[in-house]
C-alpha positions as a Markdown table, in Angstrom:
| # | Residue | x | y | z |
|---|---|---|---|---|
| 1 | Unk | 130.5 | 218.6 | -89.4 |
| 2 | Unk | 131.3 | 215.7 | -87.4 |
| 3 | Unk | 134.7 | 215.4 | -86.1 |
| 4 | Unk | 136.0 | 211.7 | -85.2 |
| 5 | Unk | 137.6 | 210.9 | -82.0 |
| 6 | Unk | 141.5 | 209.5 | -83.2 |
| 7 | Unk | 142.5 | 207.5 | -79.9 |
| 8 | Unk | 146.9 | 207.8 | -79.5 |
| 9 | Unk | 148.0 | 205.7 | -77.2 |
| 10 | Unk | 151.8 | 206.9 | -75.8 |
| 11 | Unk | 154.3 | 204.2 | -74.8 |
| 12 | Unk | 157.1 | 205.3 | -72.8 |
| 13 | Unk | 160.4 | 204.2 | -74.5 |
| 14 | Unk | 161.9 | 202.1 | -72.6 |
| 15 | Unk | 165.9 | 202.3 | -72.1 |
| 16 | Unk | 166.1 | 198.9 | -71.7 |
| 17 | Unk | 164.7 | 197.9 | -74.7 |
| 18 | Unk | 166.6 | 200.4 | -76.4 |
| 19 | Unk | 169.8 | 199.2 | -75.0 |
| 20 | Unk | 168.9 | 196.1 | -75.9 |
| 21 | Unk | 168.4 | 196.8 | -79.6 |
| 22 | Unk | 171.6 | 199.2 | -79.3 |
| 23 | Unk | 173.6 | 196.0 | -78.4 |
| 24 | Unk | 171.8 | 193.5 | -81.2 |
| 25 | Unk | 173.1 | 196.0 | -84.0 |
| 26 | Unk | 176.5 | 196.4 | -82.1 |
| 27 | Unk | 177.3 | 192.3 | -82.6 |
| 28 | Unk | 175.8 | 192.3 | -85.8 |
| 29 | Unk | 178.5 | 195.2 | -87.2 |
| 30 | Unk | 180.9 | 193.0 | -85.0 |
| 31 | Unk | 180.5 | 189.9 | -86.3 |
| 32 | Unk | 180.0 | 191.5 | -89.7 |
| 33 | Unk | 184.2 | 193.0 | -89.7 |
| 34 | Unk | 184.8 | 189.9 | -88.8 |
| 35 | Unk | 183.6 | 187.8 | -91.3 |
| 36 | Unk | 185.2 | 190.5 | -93.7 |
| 37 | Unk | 188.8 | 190.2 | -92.0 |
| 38 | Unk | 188.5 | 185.9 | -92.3 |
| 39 | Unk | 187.5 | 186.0 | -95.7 |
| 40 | Unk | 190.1 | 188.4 | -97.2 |
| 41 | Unk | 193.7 | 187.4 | -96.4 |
| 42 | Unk | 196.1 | 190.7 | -96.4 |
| 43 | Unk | 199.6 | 190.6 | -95.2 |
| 44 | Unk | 201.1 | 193.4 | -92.2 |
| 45 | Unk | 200.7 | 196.4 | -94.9 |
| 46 | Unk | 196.9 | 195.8 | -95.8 |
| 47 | Unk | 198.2 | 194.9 | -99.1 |
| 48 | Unk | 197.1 | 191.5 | -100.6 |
| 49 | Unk | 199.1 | 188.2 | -100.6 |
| 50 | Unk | 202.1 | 187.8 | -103.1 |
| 51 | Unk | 203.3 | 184.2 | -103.9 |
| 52 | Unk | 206.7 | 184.1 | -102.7 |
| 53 | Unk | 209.5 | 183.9 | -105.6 |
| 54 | Unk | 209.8 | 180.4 | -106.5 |
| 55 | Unk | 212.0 | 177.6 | -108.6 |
| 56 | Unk | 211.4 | 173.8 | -108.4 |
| 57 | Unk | 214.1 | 170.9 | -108.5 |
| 58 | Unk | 212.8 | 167.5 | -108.7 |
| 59 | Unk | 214.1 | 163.9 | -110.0 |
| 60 | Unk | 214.8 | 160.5 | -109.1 |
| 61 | Unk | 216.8 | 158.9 | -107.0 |
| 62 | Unk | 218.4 | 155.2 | -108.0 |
| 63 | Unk | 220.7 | 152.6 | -107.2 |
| 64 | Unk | 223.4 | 151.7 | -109.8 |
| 65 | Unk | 221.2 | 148.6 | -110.9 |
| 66 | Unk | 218.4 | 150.6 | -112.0 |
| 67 | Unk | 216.2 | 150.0 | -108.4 |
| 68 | Unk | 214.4 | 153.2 | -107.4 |
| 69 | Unk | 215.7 | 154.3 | -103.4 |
| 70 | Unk | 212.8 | 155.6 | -101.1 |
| 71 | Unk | 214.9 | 155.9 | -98.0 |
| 72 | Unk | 217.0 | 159.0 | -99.2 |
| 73 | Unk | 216.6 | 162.4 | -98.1 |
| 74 | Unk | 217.3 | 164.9 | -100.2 |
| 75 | Unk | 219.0 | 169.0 | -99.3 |
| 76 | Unk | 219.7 | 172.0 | -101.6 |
| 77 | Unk | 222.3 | 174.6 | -100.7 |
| 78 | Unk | 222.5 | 177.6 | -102.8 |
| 79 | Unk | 223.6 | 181.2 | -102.9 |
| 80 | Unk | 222.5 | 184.2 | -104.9 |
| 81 | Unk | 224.2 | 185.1 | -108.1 |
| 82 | Unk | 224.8 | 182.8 | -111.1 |
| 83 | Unk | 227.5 | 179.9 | -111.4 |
| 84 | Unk | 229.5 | 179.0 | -110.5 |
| 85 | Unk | 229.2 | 180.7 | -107.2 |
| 86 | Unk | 232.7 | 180.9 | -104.5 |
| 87 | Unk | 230.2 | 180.7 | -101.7 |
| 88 | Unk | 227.6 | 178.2 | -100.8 |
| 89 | Unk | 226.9 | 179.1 | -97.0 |
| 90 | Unk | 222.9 | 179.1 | -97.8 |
| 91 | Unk | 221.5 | 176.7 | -97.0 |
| 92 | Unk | 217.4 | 175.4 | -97.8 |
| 93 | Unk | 216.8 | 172.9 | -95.6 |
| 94 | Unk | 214.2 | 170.5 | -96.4 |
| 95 | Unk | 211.7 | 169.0 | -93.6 |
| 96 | Unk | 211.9 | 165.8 | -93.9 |
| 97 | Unk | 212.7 | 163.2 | -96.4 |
| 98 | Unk | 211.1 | 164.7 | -99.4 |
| 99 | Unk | 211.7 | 161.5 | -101.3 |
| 100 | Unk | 208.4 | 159.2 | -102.3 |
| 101 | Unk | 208.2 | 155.4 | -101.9 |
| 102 | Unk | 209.1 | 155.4 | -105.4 |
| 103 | Unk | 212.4 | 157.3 | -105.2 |
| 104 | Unk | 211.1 | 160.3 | -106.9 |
| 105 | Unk | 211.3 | 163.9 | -105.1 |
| 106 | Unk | 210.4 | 167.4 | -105.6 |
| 107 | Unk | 212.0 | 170.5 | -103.7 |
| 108 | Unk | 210.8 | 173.8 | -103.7 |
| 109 | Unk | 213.1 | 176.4 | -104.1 |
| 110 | Unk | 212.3 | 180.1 | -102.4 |
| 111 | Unk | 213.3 | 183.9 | -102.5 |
| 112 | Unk | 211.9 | 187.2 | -101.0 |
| 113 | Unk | 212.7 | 188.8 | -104.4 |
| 114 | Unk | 213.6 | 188.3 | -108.0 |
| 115 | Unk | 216.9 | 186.4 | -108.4 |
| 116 | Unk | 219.3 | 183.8 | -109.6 |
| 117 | Unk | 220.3 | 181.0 | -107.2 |
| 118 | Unk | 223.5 | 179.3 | -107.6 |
| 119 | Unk | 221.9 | 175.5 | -106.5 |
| 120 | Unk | 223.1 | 171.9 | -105.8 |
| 121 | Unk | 221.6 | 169.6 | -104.2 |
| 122 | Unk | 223.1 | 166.5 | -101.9 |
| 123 | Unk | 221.3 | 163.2 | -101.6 |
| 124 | Unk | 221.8 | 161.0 | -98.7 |
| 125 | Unk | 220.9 | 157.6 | -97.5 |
| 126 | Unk | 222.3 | 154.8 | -95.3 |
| 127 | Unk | 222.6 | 151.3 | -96.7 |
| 128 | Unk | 223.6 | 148.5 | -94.0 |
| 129 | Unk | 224.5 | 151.2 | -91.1 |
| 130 | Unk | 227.0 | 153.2 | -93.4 |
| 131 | Unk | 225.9 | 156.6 | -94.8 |
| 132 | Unk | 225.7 | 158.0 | -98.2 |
| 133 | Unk | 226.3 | 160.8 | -100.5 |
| 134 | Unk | 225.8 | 162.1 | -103.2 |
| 135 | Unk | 226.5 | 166.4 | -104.7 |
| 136 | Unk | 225.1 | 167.3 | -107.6 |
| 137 | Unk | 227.0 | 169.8 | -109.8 |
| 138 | Unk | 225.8 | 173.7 | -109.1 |
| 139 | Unk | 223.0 | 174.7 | -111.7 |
| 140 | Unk | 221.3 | 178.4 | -112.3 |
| 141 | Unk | 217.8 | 178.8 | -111.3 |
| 142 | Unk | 215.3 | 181.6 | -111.8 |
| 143 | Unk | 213.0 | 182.6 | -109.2 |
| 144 | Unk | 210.0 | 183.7 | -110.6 |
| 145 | Unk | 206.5 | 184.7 | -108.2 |
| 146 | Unk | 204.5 | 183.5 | -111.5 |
| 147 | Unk | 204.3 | 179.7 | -113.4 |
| 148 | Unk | 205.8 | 179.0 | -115.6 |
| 149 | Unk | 208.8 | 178.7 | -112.5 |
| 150 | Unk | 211.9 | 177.8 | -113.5 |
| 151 | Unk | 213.0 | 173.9 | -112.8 |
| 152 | Unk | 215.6 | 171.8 | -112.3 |
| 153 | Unk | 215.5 | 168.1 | -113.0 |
| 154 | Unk | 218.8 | 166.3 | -111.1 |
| 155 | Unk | 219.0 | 162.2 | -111.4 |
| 156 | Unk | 221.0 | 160.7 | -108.7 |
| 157 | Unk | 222.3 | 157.2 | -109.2 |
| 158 | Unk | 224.4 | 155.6 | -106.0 |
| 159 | Unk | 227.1 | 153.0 | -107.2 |
């Protein structure tokens, strides 16, 4: 019987090139966690986002003719409990003059937690260097983390 000759060739491994490699997989788990972490949004406890607890007030705001004001600002104070409430010390400030160019404006209304707010809100503007203002009566609102949110529709009207 005739045996064949099987030439192996040995290669020295070379640490180098096994660091190397070592080092490719390394940034690829890397950048792998942190594509993972980007795409799913958690808050501190790991847990996923909640919509915060939310109410909406929104109307217009006019002048005693009937003309739509786009100048005003627009501010909600509130406190927890039904009305009418003794104590209005919260306030939600709005950024900004939430009011549109056509005197219509919408103001959202938040909570850590399920509740009733106590709300009124003030419109303001200033007409030839003199302010003005305007308190709507207090109204109950529910916050709710789901639609359909509870709203509140106030129309102003300056004399």
């Amino acid at each position: 019987m005739i045996f064949g000759a099987v030439a192996v060739q040995q290669n020295p491994v070379s640490l180098v090139g096994l660091a190397g490699g070592i080092v490719r997989v390394g940034v690829f788990v890397a950048a792998a966690f942190v594509a993972i972490a980007c795409t799913m949004p958690t808050d501190m406890c790991g847990c996923p986002p909640t919509l915060p607890w939310s109410a909406l007030a929104s109307g217009t705001i006019r002048s005693a003719g009937g003309q739509r004001i786009a100048d005003a600002t627009i501010t909600a104070m509130g406190s927890r409990g039904a009305c009418p409430s003794a104590a209005m010390e919260a306030r939600l400030r709005v950024g900004g003059p939430p009011v549109d160019s056509s005197g219509s404006y919408r103001v959202g209304l938040f909570g850590a937690a399920a509740d009733t707010l106590c709300v009124r809100l003030v419109a303001r503007r200033t007409l030839a260097g003199r302010a003005d203002s305007l308190l709507s009566a207090p109204y109950t609102v529910a916050l709710r983390q789901n639609t359909p949110f509870d709203s509140l529709r106030v129309e102003f009207v300056f004399p």
